[in-house]
C-alpha positions in Angstrom: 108.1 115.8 67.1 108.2 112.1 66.6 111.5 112.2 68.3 111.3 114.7 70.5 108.0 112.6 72.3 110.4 109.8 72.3 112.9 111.2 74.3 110.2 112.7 77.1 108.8 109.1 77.5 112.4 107.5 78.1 113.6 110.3 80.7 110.0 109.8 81.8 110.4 106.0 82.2 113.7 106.7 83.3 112.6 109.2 86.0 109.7 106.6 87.2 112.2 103.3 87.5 115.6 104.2 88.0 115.3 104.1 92.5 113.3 101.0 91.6 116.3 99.3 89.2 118.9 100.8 91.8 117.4 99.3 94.8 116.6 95.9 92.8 120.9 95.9 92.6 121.9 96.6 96.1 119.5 94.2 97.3 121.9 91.9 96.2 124.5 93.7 97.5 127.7 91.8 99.2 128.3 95.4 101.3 126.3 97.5 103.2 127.4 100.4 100.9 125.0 102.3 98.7 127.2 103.9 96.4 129.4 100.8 95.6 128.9 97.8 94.2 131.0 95.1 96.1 129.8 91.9 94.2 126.2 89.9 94.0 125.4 87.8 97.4 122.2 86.9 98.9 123.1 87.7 102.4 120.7 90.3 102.6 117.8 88.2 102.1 118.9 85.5 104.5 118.8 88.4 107.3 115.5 89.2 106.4 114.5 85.8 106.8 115.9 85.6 110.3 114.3 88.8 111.3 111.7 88.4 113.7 109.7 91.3 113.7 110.0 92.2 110.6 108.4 89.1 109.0 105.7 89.6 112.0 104.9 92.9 110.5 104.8 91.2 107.0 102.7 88.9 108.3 100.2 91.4 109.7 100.5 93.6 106.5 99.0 90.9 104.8 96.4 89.8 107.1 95.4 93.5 107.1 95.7 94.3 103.0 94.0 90.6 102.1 90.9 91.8 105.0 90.4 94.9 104.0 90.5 94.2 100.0 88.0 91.4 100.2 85.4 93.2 102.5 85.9 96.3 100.7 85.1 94.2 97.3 82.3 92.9 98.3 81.0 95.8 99.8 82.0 98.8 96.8 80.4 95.9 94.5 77.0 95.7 96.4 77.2 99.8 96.8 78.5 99.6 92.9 75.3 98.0 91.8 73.3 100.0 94.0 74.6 102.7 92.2 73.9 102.1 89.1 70.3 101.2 89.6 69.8 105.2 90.9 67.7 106.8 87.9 67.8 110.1 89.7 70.4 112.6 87.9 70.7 115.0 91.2 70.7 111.8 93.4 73.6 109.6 91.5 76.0 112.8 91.3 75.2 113.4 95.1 76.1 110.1 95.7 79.3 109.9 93.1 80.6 113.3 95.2 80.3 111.6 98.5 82.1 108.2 97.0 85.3 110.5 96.0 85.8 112.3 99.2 87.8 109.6 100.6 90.3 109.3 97.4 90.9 113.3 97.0 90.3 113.8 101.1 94.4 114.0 102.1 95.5 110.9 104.0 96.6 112.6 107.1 92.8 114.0 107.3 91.2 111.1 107.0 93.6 109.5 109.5 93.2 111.6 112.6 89.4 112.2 111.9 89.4 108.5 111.8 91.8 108.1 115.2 89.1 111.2 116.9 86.1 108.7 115.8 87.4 105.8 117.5 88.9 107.5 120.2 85.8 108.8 120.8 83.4 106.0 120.5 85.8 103.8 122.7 85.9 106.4 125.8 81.9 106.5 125.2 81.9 102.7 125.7 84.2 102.2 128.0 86.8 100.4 126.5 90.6 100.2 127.4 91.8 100.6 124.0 90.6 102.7 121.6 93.0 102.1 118.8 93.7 97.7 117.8 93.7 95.9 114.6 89.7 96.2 114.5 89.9 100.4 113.6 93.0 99.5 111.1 90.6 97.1 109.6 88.1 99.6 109.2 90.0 102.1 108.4 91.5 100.5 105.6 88.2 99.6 104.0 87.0 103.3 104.1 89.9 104.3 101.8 89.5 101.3 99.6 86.3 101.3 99.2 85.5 104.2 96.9 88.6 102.2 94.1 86.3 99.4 93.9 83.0 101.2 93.1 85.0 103.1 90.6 86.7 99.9 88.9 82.8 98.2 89.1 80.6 100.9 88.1 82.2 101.5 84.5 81.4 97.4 83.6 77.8 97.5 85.4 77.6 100.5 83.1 79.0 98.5 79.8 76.9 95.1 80.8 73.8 94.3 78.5 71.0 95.6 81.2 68.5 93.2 79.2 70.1 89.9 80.4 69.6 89.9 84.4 65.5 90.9 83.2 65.3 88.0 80.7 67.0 85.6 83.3 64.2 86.6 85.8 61.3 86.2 83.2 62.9 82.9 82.9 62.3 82.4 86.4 65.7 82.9 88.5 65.3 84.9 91.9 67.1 88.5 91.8 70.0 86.8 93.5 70.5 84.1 90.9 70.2 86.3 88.2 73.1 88.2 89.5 75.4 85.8 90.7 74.7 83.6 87.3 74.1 86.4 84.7 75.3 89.8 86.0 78.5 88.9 88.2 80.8 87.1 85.1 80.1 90.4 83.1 81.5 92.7 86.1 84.1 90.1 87.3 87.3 91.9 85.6 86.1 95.1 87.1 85.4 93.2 90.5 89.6 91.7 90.5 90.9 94.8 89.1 89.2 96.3 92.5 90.4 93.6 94.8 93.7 94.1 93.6 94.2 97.4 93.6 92.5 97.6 97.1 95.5 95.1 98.2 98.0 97.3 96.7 96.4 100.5 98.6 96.4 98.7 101.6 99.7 96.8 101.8 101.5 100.0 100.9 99.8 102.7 103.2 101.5 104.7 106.0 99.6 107.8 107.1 96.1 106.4 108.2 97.6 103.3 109.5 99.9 105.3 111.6 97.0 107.1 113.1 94.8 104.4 113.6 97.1 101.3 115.2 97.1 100.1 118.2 100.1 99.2 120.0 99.9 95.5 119.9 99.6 95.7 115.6 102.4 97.2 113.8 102.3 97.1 109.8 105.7 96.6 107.4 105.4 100.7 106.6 104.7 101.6 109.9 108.3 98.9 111.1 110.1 100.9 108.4 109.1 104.3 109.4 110.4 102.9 112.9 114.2 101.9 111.7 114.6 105.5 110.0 115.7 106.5 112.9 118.6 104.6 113.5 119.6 102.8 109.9 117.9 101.1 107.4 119.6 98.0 106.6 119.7 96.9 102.8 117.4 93.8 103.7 114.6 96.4 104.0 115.8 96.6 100.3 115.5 92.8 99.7 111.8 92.7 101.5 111.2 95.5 98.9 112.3 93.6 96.2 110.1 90.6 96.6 107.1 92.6 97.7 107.8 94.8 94.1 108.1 91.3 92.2 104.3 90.0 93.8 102.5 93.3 93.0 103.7 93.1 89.4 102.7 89.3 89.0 99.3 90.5 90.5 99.0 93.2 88.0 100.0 90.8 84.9 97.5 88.7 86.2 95.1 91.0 86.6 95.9 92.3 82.7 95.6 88.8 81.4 92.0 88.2 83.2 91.1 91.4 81.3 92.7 90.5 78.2 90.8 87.1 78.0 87.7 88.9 79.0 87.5 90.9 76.1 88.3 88.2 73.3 84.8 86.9 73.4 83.4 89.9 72.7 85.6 90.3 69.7 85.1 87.0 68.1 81.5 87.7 68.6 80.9 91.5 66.8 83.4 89.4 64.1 80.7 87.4 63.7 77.9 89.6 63.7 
């Protein structure tokens, strides 16, 4: 059994990273070829660096994913600890369905509802564009949202509920009390949800497709463009590096966790 297991997790590892490996290789690519390996050369990544519009739409990825991750973190936290004040059994799973509608709602649903919306409130007030970055914006922060409640609620849950009450008898406002007590014990669960709001939102196709303008165009949305003709392999180099800064943010965001918990160790050690 022992080896059997074994074997499923390597073809299963296999299975998950082998496009990754194979498009980390031709990225460095001397050819154009995908099948044969001509010899190592960065030329790939100096044409991406002297493409235009694709390092616009970079650029506007990351204005949009950085945007929509830190007003959707600040937002799910508020709604997070809203949450978990709710006492009421009937009222907090009412409230826990509503938050997962957008995460099990299929993308191309919540897209075109979304475009209808603002198509429709712009006609109503008059406005010669329905669709700009303002609706990706928001569109991206409905998605996100419900991740970062989910990442928050589970360390709001595990946080000692006595300390924000003793801070207050000590005489901190509600607001202190949270931002000096409450906030460091949720923090992990706060960067896990920025991050992996940034990672939804850097990476998404559907929703953005249906909700840009024409003035805004995302990195997924400029790929999805260049299908039609040929994608060149410094669409594989731009992959590359943005595969090599989601996994440094995910170390990172393991090591925040890691050091987070050591503390708490020592401390039951002690006890």
């Amino acid at each position: 059994m022992k080896t059997a297991s074994k074997i499923y997790m390597a073809l299963a590892f296999v299975f998950l990273f082998a496009p990754i490996v194979i498009m980390l290789v031709f990225s460095f690519n001397d050819a154009k070829s995908l099948s044969v390996f001509s010899g190592f050369s960065l030329k790939w990544y100096r044409e991406l660096f002297r493409d235009e519009q694709t390092l616009t739409s970079v650029k506007n990825t990351l204005i949009l994913a950085f945007s929509a991750s830190v007003i959707s973190t600040v937002m799910g936290t508020a709604a997070a600890v809203g949450i978990d004040k709710i006492r009421s059994k009937w009222y907090r799973t009412a409230i826990d369905t509503v938050t997962n509608i957008p995460m099990v709602n299929p993308d191309i649903i919540t897209g075109i509802s979304l475009m209808l919306m603002f198509v429709f409130i712009g006609r109503l007030f008059g406005a010669s564009t329905s669709l700009n970055f303002a609706t990706m914006l928001i569109a991206h922060i409905t998605f996100c949202l419900p991740y970062v409640i989910l990442q928050v609620l589970p360390k709001l849950a595990q946080a000692d509920k006595a300390l924000p009450e003793a801070a207050r008898d000590l005489g901190c406002s509600p607001g202190r009390a949270f931002f000096k007590v409450q906030l460091p014990e949720i923090l992990p669960g706060i960067l896990t949800g920025l991050i992996m709001a940034f990672t939804l939102s850097l990476d998404d196709f559907v929703i953005s497709y249906f909700t840009a303008g024409n003035g805004f165009q995302t990195l997924p949305i400029r790929i999805y463009g260049m299908t039609k003709k040929t994608v060149t392999p410094k669409m594989y180099a731009l992959a590359t590096i943005i595969f090599f800064a989601v996994l440094i943010l995910l170390m990172l965001s393991n090591l925040a966790e890691k050091d987070e918990s050591r503390p708490k160790k020592k401390h039951r050690n002690k006890k």
